[in-house]
VEXROLO-887293 format. One record per residue (C-alpha): x, y, z; residue number from 1; residue in one letter. Coordinates in steps of 0.02 Angstrom, whole numbers, always signed. Layout:
<pts>
- u;v;w;resi;resn
- X;Y;Z;NUM;A;
...
</pts>
This chain:
<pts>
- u;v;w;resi;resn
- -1401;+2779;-2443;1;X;
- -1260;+2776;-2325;2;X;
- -1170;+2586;-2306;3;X;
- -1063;+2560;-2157;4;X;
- -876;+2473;-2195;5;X;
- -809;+2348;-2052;6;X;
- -651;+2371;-2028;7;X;
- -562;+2228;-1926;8;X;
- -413;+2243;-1804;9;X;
- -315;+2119;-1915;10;X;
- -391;+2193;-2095;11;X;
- -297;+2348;-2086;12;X;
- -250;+2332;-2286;13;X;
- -279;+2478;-2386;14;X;
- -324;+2340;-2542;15;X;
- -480;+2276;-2405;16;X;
- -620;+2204;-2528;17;X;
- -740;+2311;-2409;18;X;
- -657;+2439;-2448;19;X;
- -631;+2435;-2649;20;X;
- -818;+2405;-2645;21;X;
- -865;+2546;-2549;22;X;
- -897;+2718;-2586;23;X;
- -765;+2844;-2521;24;X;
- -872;+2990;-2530;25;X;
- -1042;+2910;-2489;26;X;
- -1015;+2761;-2345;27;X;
- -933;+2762;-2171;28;X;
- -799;+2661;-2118;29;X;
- -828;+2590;-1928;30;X;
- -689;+2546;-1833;31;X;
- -685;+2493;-1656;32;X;
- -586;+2448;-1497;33;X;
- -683;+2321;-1394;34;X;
- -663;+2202;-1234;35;X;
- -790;+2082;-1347;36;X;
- -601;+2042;-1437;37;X;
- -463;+2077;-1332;38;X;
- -515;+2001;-1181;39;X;
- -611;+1863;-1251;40;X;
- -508;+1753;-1242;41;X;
- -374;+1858;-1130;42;X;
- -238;+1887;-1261;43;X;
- -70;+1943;-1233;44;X;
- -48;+2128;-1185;45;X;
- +92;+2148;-1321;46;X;
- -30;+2086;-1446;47;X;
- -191;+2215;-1390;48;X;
- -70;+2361;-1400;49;X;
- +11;+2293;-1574;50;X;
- -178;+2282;-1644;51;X;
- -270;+2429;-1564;52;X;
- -74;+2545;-1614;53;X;
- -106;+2487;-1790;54;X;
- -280;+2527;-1797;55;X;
- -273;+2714;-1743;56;X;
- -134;+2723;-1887;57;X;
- -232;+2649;-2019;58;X;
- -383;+2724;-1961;59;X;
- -284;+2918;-1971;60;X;
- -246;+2872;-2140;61;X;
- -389;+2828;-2206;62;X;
- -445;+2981;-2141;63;X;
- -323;+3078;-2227;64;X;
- -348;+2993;-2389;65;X;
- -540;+3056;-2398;66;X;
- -630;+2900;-2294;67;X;
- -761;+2945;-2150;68;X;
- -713;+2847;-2016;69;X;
- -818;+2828;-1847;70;X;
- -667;+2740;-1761;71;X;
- -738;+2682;-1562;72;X;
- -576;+2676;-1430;73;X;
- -588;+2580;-1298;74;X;
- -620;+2710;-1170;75;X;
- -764;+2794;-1267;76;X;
- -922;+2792;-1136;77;X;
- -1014;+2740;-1291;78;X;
- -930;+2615;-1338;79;X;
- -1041;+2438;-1343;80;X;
- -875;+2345;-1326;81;X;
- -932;+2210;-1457;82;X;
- -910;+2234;-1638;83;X;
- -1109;+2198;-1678;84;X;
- -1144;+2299;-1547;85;X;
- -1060;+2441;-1615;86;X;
- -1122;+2409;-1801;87;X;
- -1281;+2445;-1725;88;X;
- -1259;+2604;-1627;89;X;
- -1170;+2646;-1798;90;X;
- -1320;+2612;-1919;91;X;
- -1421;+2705;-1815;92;X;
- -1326;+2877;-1810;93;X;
- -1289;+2867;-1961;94;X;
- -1467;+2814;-2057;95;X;
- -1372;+2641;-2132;96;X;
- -1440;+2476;-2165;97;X;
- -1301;+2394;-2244;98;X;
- -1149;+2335;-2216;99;X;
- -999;+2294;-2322;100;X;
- -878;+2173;-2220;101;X;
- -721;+2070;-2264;102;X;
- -744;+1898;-2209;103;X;
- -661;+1877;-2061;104;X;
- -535;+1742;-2013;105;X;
- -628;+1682;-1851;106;X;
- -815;+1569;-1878;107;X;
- -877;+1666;-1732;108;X;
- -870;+1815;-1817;109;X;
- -941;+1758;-1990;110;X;
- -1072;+1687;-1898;111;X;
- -1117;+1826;-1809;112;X;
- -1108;+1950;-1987;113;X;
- -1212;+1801;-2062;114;X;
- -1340;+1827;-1927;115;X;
- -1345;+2014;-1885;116;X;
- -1529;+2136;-1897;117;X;
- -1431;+2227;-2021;118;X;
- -1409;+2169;-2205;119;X;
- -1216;+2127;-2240;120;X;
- -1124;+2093;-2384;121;X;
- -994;+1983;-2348;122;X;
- -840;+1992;-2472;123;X;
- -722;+1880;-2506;124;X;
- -550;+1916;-2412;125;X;
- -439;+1934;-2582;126;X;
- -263;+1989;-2488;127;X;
- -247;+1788;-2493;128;X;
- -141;+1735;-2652;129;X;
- -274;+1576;-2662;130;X;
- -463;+1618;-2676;131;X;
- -565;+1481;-2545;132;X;
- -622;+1429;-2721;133;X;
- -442;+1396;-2788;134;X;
- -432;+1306;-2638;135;X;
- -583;+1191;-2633;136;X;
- -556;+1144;-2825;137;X;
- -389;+1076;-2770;138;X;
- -437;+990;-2636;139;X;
- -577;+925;-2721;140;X;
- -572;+731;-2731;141;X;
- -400;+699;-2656;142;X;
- -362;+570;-2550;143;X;
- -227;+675;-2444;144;X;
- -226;+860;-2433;145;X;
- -53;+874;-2410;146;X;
- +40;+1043;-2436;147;X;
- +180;+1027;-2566;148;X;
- +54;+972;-2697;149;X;
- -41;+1134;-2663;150;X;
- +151;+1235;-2633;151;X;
- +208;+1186;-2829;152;X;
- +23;+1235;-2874;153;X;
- +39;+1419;-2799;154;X;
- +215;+1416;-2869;155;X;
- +141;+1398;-3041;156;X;
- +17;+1526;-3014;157;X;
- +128;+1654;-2974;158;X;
- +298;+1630;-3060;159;X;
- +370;+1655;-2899;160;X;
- +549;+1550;-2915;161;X;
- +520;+1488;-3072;162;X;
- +592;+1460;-3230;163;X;
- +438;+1440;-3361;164;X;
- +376;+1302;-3333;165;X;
- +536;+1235;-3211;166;X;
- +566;+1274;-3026;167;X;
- +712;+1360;-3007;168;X;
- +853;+1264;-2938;169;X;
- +793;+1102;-3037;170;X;
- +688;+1069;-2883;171;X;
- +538;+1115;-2793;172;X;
- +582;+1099;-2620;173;X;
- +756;+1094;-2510;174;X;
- +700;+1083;-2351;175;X;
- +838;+939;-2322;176;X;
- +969;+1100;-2332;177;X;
- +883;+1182;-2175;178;X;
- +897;+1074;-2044;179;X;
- +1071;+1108;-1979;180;X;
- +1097;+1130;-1812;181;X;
- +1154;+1269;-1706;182;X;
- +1337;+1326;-1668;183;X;
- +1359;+1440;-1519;184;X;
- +1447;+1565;-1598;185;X;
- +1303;+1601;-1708;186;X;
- +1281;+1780;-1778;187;X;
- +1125;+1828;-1706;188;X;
- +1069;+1991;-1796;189;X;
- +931;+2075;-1702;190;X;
- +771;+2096;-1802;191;X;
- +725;+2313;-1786;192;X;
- +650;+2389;-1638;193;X;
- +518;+2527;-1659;194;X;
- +521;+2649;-1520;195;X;
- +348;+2684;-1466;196;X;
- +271;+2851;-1558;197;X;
- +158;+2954;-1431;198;X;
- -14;+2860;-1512;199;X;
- +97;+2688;-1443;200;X;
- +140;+2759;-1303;201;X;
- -57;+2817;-1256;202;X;
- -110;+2625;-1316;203;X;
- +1;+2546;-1188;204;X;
- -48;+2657;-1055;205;X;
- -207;+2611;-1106;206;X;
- -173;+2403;-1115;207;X;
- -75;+2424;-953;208;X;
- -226;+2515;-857;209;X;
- -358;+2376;-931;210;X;
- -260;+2211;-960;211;X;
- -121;+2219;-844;212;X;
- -216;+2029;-766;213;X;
- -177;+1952;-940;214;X;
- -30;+1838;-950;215;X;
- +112;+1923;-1039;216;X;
- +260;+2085;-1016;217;X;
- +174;+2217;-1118;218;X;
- +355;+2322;-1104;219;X;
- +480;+2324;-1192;220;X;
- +368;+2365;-1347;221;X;
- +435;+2364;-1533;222;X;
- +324;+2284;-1647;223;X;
- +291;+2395;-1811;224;X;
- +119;+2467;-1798;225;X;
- +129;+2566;-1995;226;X;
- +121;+2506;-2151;227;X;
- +281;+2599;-2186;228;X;
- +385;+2509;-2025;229;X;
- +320;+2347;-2074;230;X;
- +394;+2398;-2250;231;X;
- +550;+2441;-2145;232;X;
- +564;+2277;-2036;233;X;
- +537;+2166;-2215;234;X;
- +668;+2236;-2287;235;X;
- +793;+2231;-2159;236;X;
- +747;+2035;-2153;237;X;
- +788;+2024;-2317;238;X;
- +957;+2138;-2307;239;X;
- +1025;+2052;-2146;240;X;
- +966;+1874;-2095;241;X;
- +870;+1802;-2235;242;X;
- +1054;+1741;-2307;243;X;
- +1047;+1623;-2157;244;X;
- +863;+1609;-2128;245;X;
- +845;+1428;-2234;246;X;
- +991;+1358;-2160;247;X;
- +951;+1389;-1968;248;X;
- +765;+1397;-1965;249;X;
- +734;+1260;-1873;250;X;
- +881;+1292;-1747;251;X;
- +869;+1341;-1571;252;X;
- +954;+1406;-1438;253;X;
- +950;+1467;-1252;254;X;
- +901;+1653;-1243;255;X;
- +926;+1670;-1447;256;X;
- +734;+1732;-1471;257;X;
- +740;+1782;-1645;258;X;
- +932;+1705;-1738;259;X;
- +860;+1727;-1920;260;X;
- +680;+1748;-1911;261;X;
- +591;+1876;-2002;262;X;
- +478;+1902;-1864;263;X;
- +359;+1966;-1973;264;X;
- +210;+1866;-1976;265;X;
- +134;+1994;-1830;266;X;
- +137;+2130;-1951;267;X;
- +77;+2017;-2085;268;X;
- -75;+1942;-2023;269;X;
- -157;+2110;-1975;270;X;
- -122;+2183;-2150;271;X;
- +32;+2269;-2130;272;X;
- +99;+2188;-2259;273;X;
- +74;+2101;-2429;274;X;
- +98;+1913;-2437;275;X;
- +158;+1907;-2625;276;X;
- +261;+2062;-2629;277;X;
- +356;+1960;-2464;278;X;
- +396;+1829;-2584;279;X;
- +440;+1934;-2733;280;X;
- +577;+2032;-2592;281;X;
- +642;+1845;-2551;282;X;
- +652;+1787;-2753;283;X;
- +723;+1959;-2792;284;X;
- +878;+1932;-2655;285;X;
- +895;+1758;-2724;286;X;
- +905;+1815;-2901;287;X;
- +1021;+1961;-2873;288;X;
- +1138;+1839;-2789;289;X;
- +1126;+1912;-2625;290;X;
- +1042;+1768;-2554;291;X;
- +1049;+1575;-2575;292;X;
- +909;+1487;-2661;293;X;
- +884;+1369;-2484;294;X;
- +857;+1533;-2420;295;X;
- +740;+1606;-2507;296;X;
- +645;+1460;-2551;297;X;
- +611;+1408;-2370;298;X;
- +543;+1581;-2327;299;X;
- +434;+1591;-2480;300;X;
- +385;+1395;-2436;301;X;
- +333;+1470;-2266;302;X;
- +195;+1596;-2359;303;X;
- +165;+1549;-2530;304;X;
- +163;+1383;-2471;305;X;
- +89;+1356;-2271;306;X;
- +23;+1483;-2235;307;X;
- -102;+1493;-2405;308;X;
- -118;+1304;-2359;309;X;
- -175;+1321;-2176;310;X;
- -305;+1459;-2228;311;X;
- -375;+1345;-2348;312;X;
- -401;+1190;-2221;313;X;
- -479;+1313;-2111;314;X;
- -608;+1383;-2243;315;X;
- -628;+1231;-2314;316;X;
- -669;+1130;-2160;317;X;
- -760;+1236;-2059;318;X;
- -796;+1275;-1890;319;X;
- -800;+1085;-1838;320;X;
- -603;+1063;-1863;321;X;
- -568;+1160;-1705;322;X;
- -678;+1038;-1597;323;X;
- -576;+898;-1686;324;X;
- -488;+759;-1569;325;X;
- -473;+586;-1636;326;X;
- -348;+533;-1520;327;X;
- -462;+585;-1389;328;X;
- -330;+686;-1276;329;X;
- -412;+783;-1116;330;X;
- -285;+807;-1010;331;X;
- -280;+996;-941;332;X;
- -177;+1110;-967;333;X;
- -15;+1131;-837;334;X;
- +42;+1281;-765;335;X;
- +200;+1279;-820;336;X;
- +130;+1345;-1005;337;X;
- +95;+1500;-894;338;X;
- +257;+1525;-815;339;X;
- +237;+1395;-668;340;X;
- +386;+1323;-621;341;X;
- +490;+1180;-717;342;X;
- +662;+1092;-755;343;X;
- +628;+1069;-910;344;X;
- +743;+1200;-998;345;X;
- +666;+1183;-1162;346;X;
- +477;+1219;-1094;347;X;
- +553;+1369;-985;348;X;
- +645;+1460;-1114;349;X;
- +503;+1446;-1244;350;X;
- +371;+1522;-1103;351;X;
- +491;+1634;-1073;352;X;
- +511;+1696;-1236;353;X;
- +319;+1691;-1275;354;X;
- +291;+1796;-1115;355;X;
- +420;+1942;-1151;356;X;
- +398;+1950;-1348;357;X;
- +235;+1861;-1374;358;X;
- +315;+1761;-1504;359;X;
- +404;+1610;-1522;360;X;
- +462;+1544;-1695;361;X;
- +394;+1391;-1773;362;X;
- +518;+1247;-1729;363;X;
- +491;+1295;-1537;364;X;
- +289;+1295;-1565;365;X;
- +304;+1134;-1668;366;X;
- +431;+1047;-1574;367;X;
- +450;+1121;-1393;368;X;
- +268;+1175;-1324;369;X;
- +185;+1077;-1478;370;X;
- +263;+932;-1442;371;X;
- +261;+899;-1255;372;X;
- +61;+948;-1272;373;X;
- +69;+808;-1406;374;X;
- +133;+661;-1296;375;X;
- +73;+691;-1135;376;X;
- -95;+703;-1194;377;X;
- -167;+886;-1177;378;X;
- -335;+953;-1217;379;X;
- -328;+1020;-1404;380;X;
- -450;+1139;-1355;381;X;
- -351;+1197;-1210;382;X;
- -200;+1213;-1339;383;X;
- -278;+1290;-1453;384;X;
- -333;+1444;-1322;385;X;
- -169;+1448;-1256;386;X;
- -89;+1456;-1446;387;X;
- -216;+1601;-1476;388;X;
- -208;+1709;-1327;389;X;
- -21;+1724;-1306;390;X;
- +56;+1740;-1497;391;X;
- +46;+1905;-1587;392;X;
- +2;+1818;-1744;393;X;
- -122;+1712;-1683;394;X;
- -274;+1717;-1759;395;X;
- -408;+1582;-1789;396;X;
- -380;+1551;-1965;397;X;
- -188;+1504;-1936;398;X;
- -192;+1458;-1757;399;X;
- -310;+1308;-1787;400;X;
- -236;+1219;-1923;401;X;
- -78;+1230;-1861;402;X;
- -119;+1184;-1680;403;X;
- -251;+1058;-1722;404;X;
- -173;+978;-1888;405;X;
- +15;+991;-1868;406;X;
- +59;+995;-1689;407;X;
- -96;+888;-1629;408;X;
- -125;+757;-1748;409;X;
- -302;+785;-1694;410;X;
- -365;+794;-1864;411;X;
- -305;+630;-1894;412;X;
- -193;+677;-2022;413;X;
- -289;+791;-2131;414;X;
- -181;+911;-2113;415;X;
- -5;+807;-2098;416;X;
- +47;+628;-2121;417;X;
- +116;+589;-1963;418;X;
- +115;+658;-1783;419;X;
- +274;+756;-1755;420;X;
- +314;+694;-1600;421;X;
- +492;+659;-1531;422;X;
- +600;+601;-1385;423;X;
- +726;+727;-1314;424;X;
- +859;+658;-1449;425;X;
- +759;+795;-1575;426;X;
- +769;+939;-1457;427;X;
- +952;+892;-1389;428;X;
- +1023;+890;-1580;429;X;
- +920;+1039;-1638;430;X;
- +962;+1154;-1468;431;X;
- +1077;+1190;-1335;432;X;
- +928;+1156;-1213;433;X;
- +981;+971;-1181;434;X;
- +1176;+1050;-1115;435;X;
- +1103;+1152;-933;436;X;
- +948;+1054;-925;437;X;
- +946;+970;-748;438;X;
- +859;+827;-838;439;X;
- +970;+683;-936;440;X;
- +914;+693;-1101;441;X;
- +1007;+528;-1152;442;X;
- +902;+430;-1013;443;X;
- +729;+367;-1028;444;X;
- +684;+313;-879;445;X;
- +703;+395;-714;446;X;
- +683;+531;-588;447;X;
- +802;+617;-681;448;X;
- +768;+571;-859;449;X;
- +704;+700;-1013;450;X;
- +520;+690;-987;451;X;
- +510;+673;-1194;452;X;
- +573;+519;-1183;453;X;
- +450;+402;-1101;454;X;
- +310;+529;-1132;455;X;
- +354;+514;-1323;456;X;
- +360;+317;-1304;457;X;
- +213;+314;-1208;458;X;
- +106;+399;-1344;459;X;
- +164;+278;-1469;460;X;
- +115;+150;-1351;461;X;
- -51;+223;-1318;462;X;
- -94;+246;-1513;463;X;
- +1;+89;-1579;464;X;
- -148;+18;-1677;465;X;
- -177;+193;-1758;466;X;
- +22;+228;-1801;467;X;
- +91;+26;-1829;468;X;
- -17;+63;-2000;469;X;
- +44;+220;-2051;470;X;
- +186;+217;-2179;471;X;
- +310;+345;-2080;472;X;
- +272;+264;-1937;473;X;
- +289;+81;-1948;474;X;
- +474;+73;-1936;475;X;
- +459;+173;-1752;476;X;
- +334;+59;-1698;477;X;
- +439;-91;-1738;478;X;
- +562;-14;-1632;479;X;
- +447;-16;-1488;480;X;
- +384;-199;-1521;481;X;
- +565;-246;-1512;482;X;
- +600;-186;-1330;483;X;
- +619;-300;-1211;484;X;
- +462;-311;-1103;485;X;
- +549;-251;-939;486;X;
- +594;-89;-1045;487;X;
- +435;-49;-1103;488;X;
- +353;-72;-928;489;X;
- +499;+27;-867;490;X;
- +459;+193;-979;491;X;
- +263;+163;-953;492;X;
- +294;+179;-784;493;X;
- +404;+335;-787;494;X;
- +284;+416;-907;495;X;
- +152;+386;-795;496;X;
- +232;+455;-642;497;X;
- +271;+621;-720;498;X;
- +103;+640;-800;499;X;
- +41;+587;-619;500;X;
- +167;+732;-529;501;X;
- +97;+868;-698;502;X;
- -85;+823;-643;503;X;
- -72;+867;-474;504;X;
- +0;+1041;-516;505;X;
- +179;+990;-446;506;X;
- +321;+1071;-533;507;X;
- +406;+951;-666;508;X;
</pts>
C-alpha cells in the first residue's frame, strides 16, 4: 500500500531518513505551503520566500529524479493550510494510511505527528553529526553540560582537525585569537547575491501579496534557494573571508552587516547544505595553507561544536526548556525590537540589519539584542518569538537553546556558566557603535549615560545572591559590594528611570 513522505520546509535534504526509507516507485511524497507555519508566529517575509523558493526547487527535483510528489502552494483552493490537515486530504486521495516523517525540529510538530488519525513512523533526523542518543549518553550523569567537553567529543568522532589521537594545533580550542576588535578600514568582502530566478520571483510576489503586515523588507532578495547555490555561497566563504572569519567574528561595526560571516546557516538549517562536508571545506583550507588554523577552527567550533550542542539540549530537555525562567523576568517586549524609535546606536543598527536581511550574526544576537533583553529584564518567551519570527535560520531547535540558555540565563545555567551580560565597555571595545551614539558610553549614570551600564549593574544587583556564588562571577560582584553606597543608589536609580521611560512605550 501507498505510504505518504512529509516533507518539511526546513528538511529539504536529498539524504532525508523519510526519504531513504521510502519507496520511490511505490509512496508519495507530500509537500506543502501553509499559513499553519508561516504566519504562525508571523515570520519574516525574507524568510517565507527563502523556505517556500527552496521548496518548489527541491520539490522539481525530486520530481525529476523519479519521486511522486503532491506538493500544496499556498494559493491552491484546496489547500488545508496546516500540515495535518493536508496529510489528511493526502491519505485520502491517495488510499494511504501511513506516514513516514523526519522528526521535526519544533515539539509542536512532533506532538502533533505523535498524535495524528493516521499511523506515522517517525525517523530519526540523521543529517545531525550526533544521534539524540550520542547525545543523551554524554550527557548522562554530568554535573554541567557544558559544550567544549561535548566539541573535543565530536572532534574525535569525526577526525575533523585532528592529528590521531591529537588536535591539530596542540590545542583544542583558540577562541582567545578571535576576539580582536574592529579597524575601520576593514576589508569587508560581500558574501554572493543570487538574483531571483522566475520560481523566486513568483514566491515573492506571492509573500508580498499575503505577508506584506509581517515585520521585515522582503526586497532586496538573495538568499540561495538550490542545493547547487548553497554549494556556491559555501565555497566562496571558504575562498574569500574565512581567512579572516576567526579573527573578526565577534567584531562589529556600523552598517558592516556581514564583514566575514559565512552567512550560511539560512541555507543550512533547511537542508541546503551538509553540516560535516562544511567542516571538511574549513579543515581542507586550513590544511592546504590557505587558511589559518584560528580560522578554521572557530568556524568548525561554530557547527561541529554549537550547533550539534544546542540540538542536543533541545532534544534532550524537551518541550519544558522553552517555558524556562528562573530569574523570573516578565517585562514586555519594547518597540524598539520592531523598529520603534531609539538612541541607542547599537539596538538601531542591529534592528536594522535584522529587518533588511533577516539576519544578524551571532555577537550582535548575543551581545547587542541578547544582551539588553538580558538586563533589563524581558520576557524569555517574548524573546524567544521575536528571535524566531525575524531570523532566517530560526528554527525551534536552535532558536531556544540559544535564546533561553546562552543569551537568557533562564535555564539557570544548563546551557552556559554564566550570564553574558555586559556594560557598554563590551560593546564600545568590540564596535564602532559607542563613537556616533548620542549616549556616553563611559558614563553610568545619567540622562545621557549608555543604558548598559546601570541596566547591566542593576541585574547584578537584582540577582546578587544567585551570581555572588558563581565562580565567574564572584569577582564582579565584589566589585559591586565595593561601591560606595551613594553610587550604587545612583545607578539603581538611573536604571530604574529608563526601564520606567521603556515601559511606557517612550523612545529610549
Amino acid at each position: 500500500m501507498v505510504r505518504l513522505v512529509l516533507v518539511l520546509g526546513d528538511q529539504l535534504s536529498p539524504e532525508l531518513s523519510a526519504l531513504a526509507e521510502a519507496d520511490r516507485d511505490r509512496d508519495v511524497v507530500v509537500m506543502a505551503e501553509v499559513r499553519g507555519e508561516a504566519g504562525t508566529p508571523k515570520h519574516h517575509p525574507k524568510k517565507i520566500a527563502l523556505i517556500f523558493a527552496a521548496m518548489r526547487k527541491f520539490a522539481a527535483r525530486l520530481q525529476d529524479e523519479g519521486w511522486t510528489v503532491d506538493y500544496a502552494r499556498l494559493e491552491d483552493p484546496a489547500n488545508a493550510q496546516n500540515i495535518s490537515g493536508e496529510l489528511l486530504r493526502r491519505a485520502e486521495a491517495r488510499g494511504a494510511k501511513e506516514v513516514l516523517a523526519t522528526t521535526p525540529g519544533d515539539w509542536r510538530l512532533i506532538e502533533m505527528l505523535d498524535d495524528h488519525p493516521l499511523r506515522v513512523t517517525r525517523l530519526p533526523d540523521t543529517r545531525f553529526i550526533a544521534t539524540e542518543a550520542e547525545f543523551r549518553t554524554w550527557a548522562k550523569d554530568r554535573k554541567s553540560l557544558r559544550m567544549e567537553w561535548f566539541y573535543r567529543e565530536m572532534r574525535r568522532k569525526t577526525g575533523i582537525l585532528m592529528d590521531g589521537d591529537t588536535p591539530a594545533g596542540g590545542q583544542w580550542n583558540f577562541d582567545k585569537e578571535n576576539r580582536k576588535p574592529p579597524r575601520d578600514d576593514l576589508f569587508r568582502p560581500e558574501p554572493p547575491v543570487f538574483a531571483p530566478d522566475p520560481i523566486t520571483e513568483a514566491v515573492l510576489d506571492l509573500v508580498e501579496a499575503n505577508f506584506s503586515d509581517h515585520f521585515g523588507d522582503l526586497r532586496p532578495f538573495g538568499f540561495p534557494t538550490t542545493h547547487e547555490d548553497a554549494e556556491r555561497a559555501a565555497r566562496d566563504f571558504i575562498d574569500n573571508r574565512l581567512e579572516q572569519f576567526g579573527t573578526y567574528q565577534d567584531a562589529m561595526l556600523t552598517g558592516a552587516d556581514f564583514l566575514y560571516h559565512s552567512v550560511l546557516s539560512p541555507a543550512l538549517n533547511i537542508g541546503l547544505l551538509d553540516p560535516l562536508a562544511l567542516c571538511k571545506m574549513a579543515e581542507e583550507a586550513y590544511r592546504a595553507g590557505r587558511v589559518p588554523i584560528n580560522s578554521a577552527e572557530g568556524f568548525i567550533r561554530q557547527i561541529l561544536g554549537w550547533r550539534e550542542y544546542v540540538r542536543g539540549i533541545w532534544a534532550l530537555d524537551g518541550p519544558g526548556y522553552m517555558e524556562r525562567n528562573v530569574l523570573r523576568h516578565d517585562r514586555a517586549l519594547p518597540w524598539l525590537y520592531w523598529g520603534g524609535e531609539t538612541r541607542m546606536a547599537c539596538m538601531a543598527d542591529v534592528v536594522r540589519a535584522t529587518r533588511e536581511n533577516a539576519y544578524a550574526h551571532h555577537i550582535q544576537r548575543l551581545m547587542i539584542t541578547g544582551n539588553f533583553a538580558l538586563i533589563a529584564g524581558l520576557d524569555p518567551a517574548q524573546v524567544q518569538d521575536w528571535y524566531l519570527r525575524v531570523y532566517a535560520d530560526a528554527f525551534e531547535w536552535v532558536e531556544a537553546p540559544n535564546v533561553v540558555g546562552m543569551s537568557l540565563f533562564a535555564d539557570g545555567g544548563m546551557l552556559a556558566s554564566k550570564p553574558y551580560a555586559s556594560s557598554g565597555s563590551y560593546i564600545d571595545r568590540m564596535s564602532d557603535y559607542c563613537g556616533t551614539c548620542p549616549y556616553d558610553v563611559k558614563r553610568r549614570t545619567g540622562d545621557d549615560a549608555c543604558p548598559f551600564n546601570s541596566l547591566y549593574w542593576a541585574f547584578l544587583h537584582r540577582h546578587a545572591d544567585r551570581f555572588s556564588s558563581n565562580p565567574r562571577m564572584s569577582p564582579i560582584m565584589a566589585t559591586w559590594r565595593r561601591m560606595s553606597a551613594s553610587d550604587r543608589e545612583d545607578i539603581l536609580y538611573s536604571a530604574q528611570t529608563f526601564l520606567e521611560k521603556l515601559d511606557r512605550g517612550e523612545p529610549v
